[in-house]
ROLUM-622996 format. One line per 4 residues: number of its first residue (from 1); their letters; for each residue z, y, x of N, C-alpha, C, O. Coordinates in pm, 1 decimal. Layout:
<recs>
NUM = A = Z:Y:X:Z:Y:X:Z:Y:X:Z:Y:X ~ ...
</recs>
This chain:
<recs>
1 = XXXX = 8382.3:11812.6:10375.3:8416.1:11678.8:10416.0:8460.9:11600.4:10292.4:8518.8:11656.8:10199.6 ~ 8426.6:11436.9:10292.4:8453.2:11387.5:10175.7:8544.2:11307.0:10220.7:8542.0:11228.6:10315.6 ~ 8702.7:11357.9:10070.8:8801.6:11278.4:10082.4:8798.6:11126.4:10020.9:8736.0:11112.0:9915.9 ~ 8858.4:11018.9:10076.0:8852.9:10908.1:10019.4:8975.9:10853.5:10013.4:9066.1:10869.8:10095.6
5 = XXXX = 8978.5:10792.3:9920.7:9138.7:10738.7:9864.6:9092.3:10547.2:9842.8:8983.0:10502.0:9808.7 ~ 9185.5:10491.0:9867.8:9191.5:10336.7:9850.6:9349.5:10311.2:9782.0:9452.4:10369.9:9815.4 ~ 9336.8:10221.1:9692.1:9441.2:10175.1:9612.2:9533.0:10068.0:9700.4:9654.7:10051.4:9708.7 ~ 9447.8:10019.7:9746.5:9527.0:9921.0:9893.0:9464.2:9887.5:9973.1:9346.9:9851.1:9965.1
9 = XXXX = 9573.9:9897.7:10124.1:9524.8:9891.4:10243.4:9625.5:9805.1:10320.7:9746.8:9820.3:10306.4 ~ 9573.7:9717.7:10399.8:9629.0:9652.1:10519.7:9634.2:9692.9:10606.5:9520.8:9706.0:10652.5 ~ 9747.1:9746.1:10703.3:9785.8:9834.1:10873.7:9894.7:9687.5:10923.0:10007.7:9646.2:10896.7 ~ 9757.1:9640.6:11023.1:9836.2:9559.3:11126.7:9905.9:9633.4:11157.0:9881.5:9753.4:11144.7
13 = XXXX = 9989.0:9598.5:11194.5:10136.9:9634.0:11271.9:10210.8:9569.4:11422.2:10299.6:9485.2:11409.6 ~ 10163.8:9619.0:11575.3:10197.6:9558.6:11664.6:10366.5:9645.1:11703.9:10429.1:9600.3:11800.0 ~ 10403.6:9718.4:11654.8:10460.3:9836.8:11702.6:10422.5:9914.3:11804.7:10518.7:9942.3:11876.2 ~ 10328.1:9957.3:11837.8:10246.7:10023.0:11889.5:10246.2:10166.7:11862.9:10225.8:10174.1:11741.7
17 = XXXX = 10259.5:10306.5:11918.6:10213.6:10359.3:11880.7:10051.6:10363.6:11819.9:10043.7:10403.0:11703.5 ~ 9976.4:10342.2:11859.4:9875.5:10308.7:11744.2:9904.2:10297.3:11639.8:9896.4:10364.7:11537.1 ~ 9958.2:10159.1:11682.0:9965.1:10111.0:11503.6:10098.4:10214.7:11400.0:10119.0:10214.0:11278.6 ~ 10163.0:10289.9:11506.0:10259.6:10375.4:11402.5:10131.5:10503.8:11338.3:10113.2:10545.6:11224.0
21 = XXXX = 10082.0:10527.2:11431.3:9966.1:10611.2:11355.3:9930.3:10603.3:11238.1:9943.7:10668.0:11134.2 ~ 9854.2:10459.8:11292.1:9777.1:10397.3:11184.3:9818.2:10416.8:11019.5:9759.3:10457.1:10919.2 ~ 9973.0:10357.0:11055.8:10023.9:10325.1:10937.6:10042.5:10495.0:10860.3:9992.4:10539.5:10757.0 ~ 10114.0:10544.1:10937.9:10141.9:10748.9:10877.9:9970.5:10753.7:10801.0:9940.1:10781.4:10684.9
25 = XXXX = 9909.3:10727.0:10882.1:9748.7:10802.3:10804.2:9729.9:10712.3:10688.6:9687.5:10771.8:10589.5 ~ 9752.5:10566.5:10671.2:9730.7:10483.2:10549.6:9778.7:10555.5:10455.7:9727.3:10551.3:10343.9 ~ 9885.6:10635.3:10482.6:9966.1:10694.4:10329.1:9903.9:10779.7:10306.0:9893.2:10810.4:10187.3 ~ 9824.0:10869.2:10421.7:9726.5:11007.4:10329.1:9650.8:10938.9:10254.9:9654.7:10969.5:10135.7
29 = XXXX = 9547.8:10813.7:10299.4:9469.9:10742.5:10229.3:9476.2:10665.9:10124.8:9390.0:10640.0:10040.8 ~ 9604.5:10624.7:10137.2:9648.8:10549.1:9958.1:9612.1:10627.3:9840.9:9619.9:10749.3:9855.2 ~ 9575.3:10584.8:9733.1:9586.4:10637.1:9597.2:9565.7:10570.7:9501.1:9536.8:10451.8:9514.2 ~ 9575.3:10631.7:9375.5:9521.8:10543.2:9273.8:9674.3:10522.4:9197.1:9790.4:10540.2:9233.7
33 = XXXX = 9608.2:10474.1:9068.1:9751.4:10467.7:8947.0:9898.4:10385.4:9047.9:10010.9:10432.0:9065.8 ~ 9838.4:10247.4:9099.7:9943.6:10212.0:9199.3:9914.0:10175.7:9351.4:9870.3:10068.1:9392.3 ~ 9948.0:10291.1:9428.7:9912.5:10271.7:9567.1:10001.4:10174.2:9608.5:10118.4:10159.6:9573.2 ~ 9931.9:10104.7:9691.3:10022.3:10007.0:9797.4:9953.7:9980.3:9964.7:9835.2:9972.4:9997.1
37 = XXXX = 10037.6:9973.9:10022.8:9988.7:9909.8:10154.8:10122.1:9759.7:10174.2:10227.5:9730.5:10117.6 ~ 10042.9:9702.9:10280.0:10078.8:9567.8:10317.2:10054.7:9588.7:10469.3:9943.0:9587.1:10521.1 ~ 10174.9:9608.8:10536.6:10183.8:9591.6:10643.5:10238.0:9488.8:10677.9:10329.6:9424.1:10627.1 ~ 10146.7:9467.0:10814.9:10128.7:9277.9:10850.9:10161.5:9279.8:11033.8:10088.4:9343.1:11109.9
41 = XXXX = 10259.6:9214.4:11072.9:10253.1:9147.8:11145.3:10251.6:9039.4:11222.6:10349.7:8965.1:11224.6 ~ 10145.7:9015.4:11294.2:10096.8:8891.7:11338.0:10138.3:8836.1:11462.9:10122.6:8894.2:11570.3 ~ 10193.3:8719.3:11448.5:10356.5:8671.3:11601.3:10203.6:8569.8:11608.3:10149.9:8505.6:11518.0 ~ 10161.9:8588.3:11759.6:10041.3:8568.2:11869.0:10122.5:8407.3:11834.0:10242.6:8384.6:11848.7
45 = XXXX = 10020.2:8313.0:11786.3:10084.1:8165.7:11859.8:10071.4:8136.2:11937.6:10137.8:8035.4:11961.7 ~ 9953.9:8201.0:12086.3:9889.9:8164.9:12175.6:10006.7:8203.4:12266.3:10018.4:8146.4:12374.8 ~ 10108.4:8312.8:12221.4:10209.6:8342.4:12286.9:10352.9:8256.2:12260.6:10451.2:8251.1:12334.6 ~ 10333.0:8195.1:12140.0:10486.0:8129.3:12141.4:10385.2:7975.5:12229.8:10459.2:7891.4:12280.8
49 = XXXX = 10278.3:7957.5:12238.2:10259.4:7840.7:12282.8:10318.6:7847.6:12429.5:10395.3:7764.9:12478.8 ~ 10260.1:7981.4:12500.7:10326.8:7976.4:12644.9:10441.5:8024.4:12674.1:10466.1:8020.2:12794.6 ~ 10557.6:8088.8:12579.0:10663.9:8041.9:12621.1:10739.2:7902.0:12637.6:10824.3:7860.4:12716.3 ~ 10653.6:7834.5:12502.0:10717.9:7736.1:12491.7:10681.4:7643.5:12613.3:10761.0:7551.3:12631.2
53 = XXXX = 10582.3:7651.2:12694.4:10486.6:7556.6:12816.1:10617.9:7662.7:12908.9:10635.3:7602.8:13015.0 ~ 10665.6:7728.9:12907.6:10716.8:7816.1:13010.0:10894.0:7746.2:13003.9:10960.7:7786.2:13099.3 ~ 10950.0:7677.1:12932.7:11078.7:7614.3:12901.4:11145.0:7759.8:12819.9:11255.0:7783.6:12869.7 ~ 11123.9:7819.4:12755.7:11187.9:7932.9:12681.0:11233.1:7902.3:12511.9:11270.5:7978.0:12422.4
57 = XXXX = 11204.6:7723.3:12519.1:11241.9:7725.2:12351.3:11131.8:7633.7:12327.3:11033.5:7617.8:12399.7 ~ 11165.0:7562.0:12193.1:11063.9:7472.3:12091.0:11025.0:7570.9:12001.3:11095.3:7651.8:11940.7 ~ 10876.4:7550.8:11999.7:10770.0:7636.4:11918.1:10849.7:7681.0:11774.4:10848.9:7794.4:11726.4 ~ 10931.1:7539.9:11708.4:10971.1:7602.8:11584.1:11091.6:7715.1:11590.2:11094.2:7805.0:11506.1
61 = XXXX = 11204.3:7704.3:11707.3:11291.7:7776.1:11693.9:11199.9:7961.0:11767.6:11226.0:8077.2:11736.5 ~ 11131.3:7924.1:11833.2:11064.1:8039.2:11920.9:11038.2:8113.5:11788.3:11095.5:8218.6:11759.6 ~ 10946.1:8050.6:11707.6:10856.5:8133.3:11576.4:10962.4:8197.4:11521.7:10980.9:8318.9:11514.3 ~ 11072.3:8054.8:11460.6:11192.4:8124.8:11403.0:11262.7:8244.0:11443.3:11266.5:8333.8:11359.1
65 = XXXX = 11311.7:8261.5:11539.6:11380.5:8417.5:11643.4:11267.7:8467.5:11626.0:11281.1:8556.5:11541.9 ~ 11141.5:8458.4:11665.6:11040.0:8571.1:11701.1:10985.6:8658.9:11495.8:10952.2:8767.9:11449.5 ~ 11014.1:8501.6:11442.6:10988.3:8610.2:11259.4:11047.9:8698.3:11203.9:11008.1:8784.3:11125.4 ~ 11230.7:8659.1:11280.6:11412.5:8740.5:11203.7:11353.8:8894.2:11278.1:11351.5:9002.7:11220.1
69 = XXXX = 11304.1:8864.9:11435.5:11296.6:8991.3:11495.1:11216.4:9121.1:11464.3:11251.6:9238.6:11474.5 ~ 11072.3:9054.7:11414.7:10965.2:9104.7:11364.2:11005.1:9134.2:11243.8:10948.9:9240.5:11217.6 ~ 11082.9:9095.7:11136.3:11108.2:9114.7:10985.9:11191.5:9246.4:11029.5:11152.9:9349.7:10974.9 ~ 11290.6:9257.3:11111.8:11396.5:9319.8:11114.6:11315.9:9444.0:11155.8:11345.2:9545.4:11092.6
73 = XXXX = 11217.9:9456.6:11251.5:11132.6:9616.8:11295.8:11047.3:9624.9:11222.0:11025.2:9740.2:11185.0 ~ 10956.2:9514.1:11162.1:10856.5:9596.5:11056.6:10966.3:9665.1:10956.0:10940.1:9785.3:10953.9 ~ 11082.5:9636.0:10869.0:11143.9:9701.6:10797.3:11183.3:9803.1:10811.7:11188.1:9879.6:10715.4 ~ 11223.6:9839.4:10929.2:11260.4:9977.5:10940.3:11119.4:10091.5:11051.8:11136.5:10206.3:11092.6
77 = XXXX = 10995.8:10003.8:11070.2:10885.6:10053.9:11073.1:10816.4:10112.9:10996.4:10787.5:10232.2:11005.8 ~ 10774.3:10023.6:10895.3:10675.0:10062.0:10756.3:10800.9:10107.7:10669.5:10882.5:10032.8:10615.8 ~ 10798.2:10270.3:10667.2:10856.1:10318.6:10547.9:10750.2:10434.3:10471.1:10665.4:10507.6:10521.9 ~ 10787.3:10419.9:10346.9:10677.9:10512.2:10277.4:10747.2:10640.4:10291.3:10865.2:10673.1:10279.6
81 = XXXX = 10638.2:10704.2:10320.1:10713.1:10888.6:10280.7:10644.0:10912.9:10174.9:10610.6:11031.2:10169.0 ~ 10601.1:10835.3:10069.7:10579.7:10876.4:9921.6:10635.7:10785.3:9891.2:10610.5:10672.3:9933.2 ~ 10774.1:10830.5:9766.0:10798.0:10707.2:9655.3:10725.0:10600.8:9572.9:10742.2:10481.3:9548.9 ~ 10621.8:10710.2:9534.6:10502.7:10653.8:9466.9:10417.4:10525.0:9518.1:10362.5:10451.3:9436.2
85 = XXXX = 10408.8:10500.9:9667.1:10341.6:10403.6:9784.0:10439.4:10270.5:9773.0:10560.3:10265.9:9795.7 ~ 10354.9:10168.0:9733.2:10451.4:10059.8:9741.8:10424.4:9995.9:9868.6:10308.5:9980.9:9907.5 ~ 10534.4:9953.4:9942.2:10494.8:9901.5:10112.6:10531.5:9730.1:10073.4:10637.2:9691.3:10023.7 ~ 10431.4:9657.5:10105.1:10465.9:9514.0:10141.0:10459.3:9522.4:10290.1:10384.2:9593.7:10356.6
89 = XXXX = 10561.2:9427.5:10337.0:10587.0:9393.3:10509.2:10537.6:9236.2:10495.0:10605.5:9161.3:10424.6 ~ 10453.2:9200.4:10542.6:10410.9:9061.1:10548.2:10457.9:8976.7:10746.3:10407.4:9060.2:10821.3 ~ 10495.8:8911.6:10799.6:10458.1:8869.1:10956.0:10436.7:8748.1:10899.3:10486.1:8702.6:10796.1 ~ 10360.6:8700.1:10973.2:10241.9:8560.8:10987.3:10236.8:8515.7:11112.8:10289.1:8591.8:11194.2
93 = XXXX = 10186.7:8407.5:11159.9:10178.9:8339.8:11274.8:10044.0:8303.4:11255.9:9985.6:8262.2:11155.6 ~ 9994.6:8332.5:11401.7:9849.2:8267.2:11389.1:9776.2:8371.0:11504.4:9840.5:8463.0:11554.9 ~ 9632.4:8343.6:11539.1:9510.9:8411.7:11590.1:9518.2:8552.3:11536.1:9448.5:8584.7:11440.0 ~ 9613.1:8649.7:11603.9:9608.7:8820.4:11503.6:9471.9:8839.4:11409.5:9471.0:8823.0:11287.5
97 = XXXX = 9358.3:8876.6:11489.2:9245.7:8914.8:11458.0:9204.3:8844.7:11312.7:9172.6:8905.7:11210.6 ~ 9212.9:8703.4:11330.2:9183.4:8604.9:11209.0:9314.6:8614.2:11123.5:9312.7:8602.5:11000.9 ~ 9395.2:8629.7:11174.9:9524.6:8674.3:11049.1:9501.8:8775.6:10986.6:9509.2:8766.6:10864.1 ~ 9471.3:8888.3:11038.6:9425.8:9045.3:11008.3:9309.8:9008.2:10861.6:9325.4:9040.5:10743.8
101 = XXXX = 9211.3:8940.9:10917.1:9089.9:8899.9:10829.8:9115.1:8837.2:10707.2:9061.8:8875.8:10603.1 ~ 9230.8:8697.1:10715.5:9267.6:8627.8:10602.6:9364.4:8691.8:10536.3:9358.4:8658.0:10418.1 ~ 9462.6:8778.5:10558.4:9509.6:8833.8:10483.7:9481.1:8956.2:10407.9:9542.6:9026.0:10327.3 ~ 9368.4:8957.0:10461.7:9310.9:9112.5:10383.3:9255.1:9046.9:10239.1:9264.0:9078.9:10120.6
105 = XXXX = 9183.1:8921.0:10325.8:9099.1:8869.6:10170.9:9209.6:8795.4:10052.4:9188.3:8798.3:9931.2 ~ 9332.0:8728.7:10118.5:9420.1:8705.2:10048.4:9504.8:8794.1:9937.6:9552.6:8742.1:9836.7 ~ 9517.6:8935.6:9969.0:9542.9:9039.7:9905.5:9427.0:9119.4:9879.7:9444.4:9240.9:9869.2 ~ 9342.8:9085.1:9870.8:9177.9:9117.8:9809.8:9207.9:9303.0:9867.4:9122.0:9390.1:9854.0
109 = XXXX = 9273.8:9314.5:9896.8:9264.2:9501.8:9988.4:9104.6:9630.2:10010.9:8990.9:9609.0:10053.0 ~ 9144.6:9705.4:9980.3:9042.3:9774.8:9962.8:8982.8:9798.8:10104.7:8867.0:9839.7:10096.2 ~ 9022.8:9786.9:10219.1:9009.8:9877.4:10331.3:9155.5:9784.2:10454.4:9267.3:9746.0:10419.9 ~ 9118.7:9779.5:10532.6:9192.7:9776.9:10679.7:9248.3:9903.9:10782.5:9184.9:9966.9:10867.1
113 = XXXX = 9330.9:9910.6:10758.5:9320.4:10079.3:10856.0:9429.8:10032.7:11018.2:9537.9:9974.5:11008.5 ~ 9376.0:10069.7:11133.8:9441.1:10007.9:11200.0:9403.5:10094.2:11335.0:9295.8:10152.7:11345.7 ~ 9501.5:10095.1:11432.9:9479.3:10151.2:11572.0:9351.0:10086.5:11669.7:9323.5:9967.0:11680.3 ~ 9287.8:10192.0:11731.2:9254.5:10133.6:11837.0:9252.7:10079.3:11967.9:9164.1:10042.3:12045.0
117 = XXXX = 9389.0:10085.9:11970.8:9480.3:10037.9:12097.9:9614.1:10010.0:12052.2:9684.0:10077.4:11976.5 ~ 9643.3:9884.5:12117.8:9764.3:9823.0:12057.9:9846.7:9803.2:12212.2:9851.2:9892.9:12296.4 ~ 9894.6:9699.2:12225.1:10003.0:9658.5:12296.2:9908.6:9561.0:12412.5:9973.5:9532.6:12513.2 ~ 9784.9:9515.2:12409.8:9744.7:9451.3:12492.9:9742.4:9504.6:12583.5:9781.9:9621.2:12587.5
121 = XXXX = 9684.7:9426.1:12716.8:9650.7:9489.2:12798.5:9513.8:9510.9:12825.8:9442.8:9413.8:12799.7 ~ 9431.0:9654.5:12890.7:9380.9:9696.3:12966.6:9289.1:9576.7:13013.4:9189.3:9558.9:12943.5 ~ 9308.1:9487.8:13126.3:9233.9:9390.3:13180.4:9177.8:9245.5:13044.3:9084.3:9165.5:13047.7 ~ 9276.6:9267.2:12950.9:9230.2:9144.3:12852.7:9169.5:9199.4:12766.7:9111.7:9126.7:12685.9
125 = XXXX = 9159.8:9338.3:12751.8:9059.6:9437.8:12666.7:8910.6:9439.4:12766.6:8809.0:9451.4:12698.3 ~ 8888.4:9429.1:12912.6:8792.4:9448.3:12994.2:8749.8:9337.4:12901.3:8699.9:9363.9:12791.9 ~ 8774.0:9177.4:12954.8:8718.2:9067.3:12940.4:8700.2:9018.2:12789.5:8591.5:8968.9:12759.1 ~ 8791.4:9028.1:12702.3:8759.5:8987.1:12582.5:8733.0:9082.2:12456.9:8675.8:9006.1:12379.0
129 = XXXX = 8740.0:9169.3:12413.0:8763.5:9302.4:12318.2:8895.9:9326.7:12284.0:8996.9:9285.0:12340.7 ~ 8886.3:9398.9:12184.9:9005.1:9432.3:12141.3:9004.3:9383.4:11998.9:8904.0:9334.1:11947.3 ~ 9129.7:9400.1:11931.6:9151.1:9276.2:11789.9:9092.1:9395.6:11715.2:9079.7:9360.8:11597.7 ~ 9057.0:9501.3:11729.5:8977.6:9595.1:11635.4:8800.0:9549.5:11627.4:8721.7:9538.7:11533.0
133 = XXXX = 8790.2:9535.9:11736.7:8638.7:9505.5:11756.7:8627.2:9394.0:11678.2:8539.1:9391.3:11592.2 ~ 8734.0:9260.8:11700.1:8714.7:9152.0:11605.5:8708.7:9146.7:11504.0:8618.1:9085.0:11447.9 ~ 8826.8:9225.4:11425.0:8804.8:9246.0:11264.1:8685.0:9284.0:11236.1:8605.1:9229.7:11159.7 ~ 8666.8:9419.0:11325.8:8533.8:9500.1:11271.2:8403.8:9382.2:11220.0:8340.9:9366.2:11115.4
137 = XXXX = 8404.7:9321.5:11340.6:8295.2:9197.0:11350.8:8311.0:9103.0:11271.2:8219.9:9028.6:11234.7 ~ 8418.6:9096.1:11238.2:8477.5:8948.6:11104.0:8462.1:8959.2:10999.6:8415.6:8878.2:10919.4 ~ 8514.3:9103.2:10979.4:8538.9:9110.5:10792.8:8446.7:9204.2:10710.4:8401.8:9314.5:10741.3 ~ 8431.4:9135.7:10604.3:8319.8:9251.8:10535.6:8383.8:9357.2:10447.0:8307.2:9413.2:10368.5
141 = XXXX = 8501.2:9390.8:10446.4:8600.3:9477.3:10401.9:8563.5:9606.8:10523.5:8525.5:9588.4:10639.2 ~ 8583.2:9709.6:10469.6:8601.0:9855.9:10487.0:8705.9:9862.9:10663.8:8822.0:9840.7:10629.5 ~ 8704.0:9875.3:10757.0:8759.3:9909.6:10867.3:8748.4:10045.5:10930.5:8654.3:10097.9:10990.0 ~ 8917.9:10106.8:10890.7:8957.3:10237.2:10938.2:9042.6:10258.4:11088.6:9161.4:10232.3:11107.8
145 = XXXX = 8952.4:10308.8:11179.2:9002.1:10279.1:11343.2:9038.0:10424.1:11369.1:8960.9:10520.0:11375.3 ~ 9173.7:10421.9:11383.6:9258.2:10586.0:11427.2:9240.7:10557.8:11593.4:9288.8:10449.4:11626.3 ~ 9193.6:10618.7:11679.9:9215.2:10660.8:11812.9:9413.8:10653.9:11839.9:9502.8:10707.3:11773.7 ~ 9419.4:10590.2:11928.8:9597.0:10626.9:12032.1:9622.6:10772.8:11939.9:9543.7:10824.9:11861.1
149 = XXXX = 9736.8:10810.8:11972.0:9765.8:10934.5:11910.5:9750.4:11020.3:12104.9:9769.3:10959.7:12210.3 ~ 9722.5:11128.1:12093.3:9738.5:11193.2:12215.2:9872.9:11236.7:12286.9:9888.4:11356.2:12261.4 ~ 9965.9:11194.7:12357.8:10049.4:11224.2:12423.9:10042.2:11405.1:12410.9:9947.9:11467.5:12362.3 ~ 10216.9:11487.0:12490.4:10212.6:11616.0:12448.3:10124.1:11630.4:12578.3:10033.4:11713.4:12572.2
153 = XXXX = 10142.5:11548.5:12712.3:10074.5:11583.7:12773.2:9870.5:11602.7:12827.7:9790.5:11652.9:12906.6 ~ 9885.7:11534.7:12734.1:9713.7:11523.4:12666.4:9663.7:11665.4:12611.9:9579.5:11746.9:12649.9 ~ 9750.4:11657.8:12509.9:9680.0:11788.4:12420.9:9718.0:11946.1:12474.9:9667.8:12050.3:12432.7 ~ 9833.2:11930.0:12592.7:9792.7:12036.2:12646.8:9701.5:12079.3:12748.1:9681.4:12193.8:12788.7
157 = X = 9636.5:11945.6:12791.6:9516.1:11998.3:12852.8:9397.3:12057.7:12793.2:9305.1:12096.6:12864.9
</recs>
């Protein structure tokens, strides 16, 4: 089997198990004189739009609470278990999928590595895809799709 190493990689980050996967396997895959990953999470605007239509807050203070919250779990999410791995934590606002895309090319990244199941749901995965399928379809960068991790009760079947 052929091993492959990337100098940098982007792992959306929903807190997901997925995406905790995701991110553990980016570090086997890092290498190179200076490895880094850039973990990114992307605050849905389509979601601060309907709280905000819902009376839960003005879009700017919503983003604001929803960035302190997201800064505060990607940090103690994305940690390297190699010293050597430099971790950027990026959160962004915007269309995930198209955030996923522009920030890869913004940090010119070797590769995307990311879950294939996140936090959506089931019925909005029936009707529209999933934000993996989109990248896949968007970006002309390298896309690495880890499967859910298997529950204990999975793998003992």
């Amino acid at each position: 089997m052929t091993e492959y190493s990337f100098n940098s990689l982007l792992v959306p980050v929903d807190f997901s198990d997925a995406s905790e996967n995701a991110f553990l396997q980016s570090q086997r895959l890092v290498g190179g004189d200076e490895p880094s990953i850039i973990a990114l999470h992307v605050i849905d605007a389509a979601l601060v739009e309907l709280m905000s239509a819902n009376g839960l807050g003005d879009p700017d203070e919503l983003i604001s609470r929803l960035r302190q919250g997201s800064e505060e779990r990607l940090h103690s999410f994305a940690k390297a278990k190699d010293a050597n791995i430099q971790i950027t934590r990026v959160v962004s606002v915007g269309i995930p999928f198209l955030e996923i895309i522009r920030k890869s090319e913004d940090f010119a990244v070797d590769a995307i590595v990311m879950g294939k199941v996140g936090t959506g749901g089931r019925f909005e995965k029936l009707l529209f895809g999933s934000t993996a399928e989109r990248v896949l379809r968007g970006t002309m960068r390298p896309v690495i799709v880890y499967p859910k991790p298997a529950t204990a009760d999975e793998r003992a079947e």
